[in-house]
Wavefront OBJ file of the C-alpha trace (Angstrom):
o trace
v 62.283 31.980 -16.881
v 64.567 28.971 -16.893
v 65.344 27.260 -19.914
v 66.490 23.702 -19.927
v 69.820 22.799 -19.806
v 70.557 20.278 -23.154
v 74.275 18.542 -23.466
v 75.605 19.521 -26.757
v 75.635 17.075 -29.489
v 79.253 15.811 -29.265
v 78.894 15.219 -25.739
v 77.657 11.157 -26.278
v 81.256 10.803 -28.152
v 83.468 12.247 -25.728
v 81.713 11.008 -22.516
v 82.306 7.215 -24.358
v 85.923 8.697 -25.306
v 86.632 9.520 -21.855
v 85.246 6.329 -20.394
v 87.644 3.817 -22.865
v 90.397 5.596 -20.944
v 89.354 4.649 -18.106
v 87.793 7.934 -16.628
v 84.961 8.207 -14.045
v 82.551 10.203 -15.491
v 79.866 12.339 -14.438
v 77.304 14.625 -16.079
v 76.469 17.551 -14.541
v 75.155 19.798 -18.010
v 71.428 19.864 -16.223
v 72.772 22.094 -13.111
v 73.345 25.394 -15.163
v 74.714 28.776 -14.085
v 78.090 27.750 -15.474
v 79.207 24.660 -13.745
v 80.906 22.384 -16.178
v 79.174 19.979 -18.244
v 81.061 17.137 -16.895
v 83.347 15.963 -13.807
v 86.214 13.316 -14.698
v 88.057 11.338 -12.378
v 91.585 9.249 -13.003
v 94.501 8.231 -11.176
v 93.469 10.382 -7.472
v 92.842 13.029 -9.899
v 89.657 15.023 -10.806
v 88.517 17.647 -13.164
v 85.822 19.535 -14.324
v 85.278 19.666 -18.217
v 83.125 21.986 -20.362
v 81.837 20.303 -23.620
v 81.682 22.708 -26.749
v 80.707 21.925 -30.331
v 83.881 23.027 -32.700
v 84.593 26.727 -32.871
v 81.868 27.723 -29.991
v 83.224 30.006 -27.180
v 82.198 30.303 -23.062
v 79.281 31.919 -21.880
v 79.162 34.766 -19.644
v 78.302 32.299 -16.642
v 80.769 29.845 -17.983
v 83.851 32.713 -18.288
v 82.589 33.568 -14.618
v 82.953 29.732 -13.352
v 86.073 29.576 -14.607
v 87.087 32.637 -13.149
v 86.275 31.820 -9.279
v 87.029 28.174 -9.868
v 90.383 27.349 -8.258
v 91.605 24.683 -10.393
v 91.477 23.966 -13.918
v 88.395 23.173 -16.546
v 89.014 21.470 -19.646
v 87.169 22.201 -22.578
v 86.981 19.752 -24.885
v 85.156 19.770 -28.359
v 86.064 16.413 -29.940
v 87.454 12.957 -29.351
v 90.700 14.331 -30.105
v 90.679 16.130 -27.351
v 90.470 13.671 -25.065
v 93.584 12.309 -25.838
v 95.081 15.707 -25.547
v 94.103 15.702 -21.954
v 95.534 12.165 -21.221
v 98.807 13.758 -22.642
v 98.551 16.816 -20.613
v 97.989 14.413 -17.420
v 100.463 11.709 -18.556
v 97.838 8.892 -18.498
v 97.727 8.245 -22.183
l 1 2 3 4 5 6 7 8 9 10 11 12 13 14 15 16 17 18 19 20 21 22 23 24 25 26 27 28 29 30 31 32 33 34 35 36 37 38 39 40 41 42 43 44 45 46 47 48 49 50 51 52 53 54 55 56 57 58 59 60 61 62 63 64 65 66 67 68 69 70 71 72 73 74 75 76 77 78 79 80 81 82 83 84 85 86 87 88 89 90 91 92
């Protein structure tokens, strides 16, 4: 039985976050088995971001993503965050 997939309740705020910085943004939360709730593009340069609500940790299909994934995934849990990852890219 398949449950479905539902975008966590910061995810509105951080999608709009990401998109006043200019990001390309793309939901992917209704695929499941651990892909990424959202891909981001900026500057030739794209990621794949996992949205969490504060103080909420990876799934076992998540951890496993991330795991066999060969490039990095973001998790961000606020708006804060976003500007974090500008930083960490140098776009802010």
């Amino acid at each position: 039985m398949r449950f479905a997939a539902k975008s966590d309740a910061n995810q509105p705020a951080i999608v709009e976050a990401l998109r006043k910085m200019g990001f390309s943004v793309v939901s992917l939360h209704r695929h499941g088995a651990g892909v990424p709730d959202l891909a981001i593009a900026k500057a030739n340069r794209m990621a794949f971001c996992e949205v969490k609500m504060p103080g909420e940790e990876l799934n076992g299909l998540q951890e496993a993503f991330v795991r066999e994934w060969n490039s990095s995934i973001y998790v961000l849990s606020s708006v804060e965050d976003v500007a974090v990852l500008c930083e960490a890219w140098r776009l802010a």
